[in-house]
C-alpha positions, 0 to 999 in steps of 0.5 A: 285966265283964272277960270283955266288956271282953276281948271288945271288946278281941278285936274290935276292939283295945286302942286302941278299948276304952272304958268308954262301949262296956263300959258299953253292952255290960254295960247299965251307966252309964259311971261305974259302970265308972269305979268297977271302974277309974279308968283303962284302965290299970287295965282292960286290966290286969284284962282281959289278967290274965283272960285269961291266967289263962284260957289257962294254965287251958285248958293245965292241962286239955288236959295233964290230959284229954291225957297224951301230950305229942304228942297235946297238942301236936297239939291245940294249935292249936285255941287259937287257932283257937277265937277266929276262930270266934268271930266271927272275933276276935283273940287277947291275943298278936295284939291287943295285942302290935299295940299294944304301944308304946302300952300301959302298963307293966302291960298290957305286962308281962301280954302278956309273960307271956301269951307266957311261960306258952304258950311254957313248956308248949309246951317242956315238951310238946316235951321229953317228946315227945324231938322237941326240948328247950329254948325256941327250936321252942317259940317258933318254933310260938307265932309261927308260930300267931299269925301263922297265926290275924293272916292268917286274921283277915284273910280270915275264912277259918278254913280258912286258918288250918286250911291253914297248921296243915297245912302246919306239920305237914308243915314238921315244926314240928308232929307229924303226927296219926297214926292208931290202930296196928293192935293198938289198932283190932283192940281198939277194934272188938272192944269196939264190935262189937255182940256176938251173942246168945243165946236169953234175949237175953244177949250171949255175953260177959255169959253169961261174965263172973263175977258 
């Protein structure tokens, strides 16, 4: 229920979530929602939590997947570039922090720590890189990707928001993306390159690999 209360919120803005809309997206009687919630204050709550928890998570796993600090920070954008492709949605930093006078307390306190969480990887990434320590670029990149991905919304124009991912690289807001040194691509097509073989049909290499 949370993850379509999100996606109604992506869609269409904290001010227009309602439980008749969840309840018809779940396929569920508006009370039945009441139920999980008494109040909106307590579904937004529970849908900016979610996704927050959701977006650290993502972080974790590119940390893991992607040990150099400049590669993750490469990658990064696609964070928020996922969310336009589908279908064009917005992300929790763009749809509610829009809305953040009217939402209550909780609801804003999570939009803040949303924030924190991506602000605070980006610095660490940036720290190990040796580019630049401390929070100031990592907020410059969380602000300038948000507004990136508000502009590209606009239009529902991916590539937009792909052009100005570019155009931060070459700003130097973004680590370029560097193609392989030469010792490590002479590596990479030898292990790729198919190998000859002889008459039983073995490759040279397994003829000379130990048993």
């Amino acid at each position: 229920m949370k993850i379509d209360a999100g996606g109604i919120g992506q869609s269409r803005g904290y001010s227009r979530l309602n439980f008749r809309d969840l309840a018809t997206v779940v396929g569920i009687k508006a009370a039945s929602v009441h139920y999980h919630f008494p109040a909106k204050a307590d579904l937004g709550v529970a849908v900016a939590r979610r996704y927050r928890e959701d977006a650290a998570g993502a972080l974790e796993a590119l940390s893991a997947e992607t040990p150099d600090p400049a590669e993750c920070l490469r990658q990064y954008p696609r964070m928020f570039r996922i969310a336009l492709e589908n279908e064009n949605r917005m992300c929790l930093g763009s749809f509610m922090a829009a809305e953040y006078d009217d939402l209550p307390d909780e609801v804003k306190t999570e939009v803040q720590i949303f924030a924190d969480v991506h602000i605070m990887w980006l610095s660490e990434r940036l720290a190990a890189t040796g580019m630049e320590s401390g929070d100031a670029k990592a907020r410059a990149i969380f602000a300038a990707l948000v507004c990136a991905h508000l502009m590209a919304r606009s239009r529902a124009d991916v590539t937009l928001y792909d052009s100005l991912v570019d155009s931060y690289r070459a700003a130097g807001l973004l680590p370029t993306f560097q193609p392989l040194p030469a010792p490590l691509q002479s590596r990479h097509e030898t292990r790729t390159r198919p190998q000859p073989t002889s008459a039983k049909g073995m490759s040279h290499n397994q003829i000379a690999a130990p048993a």
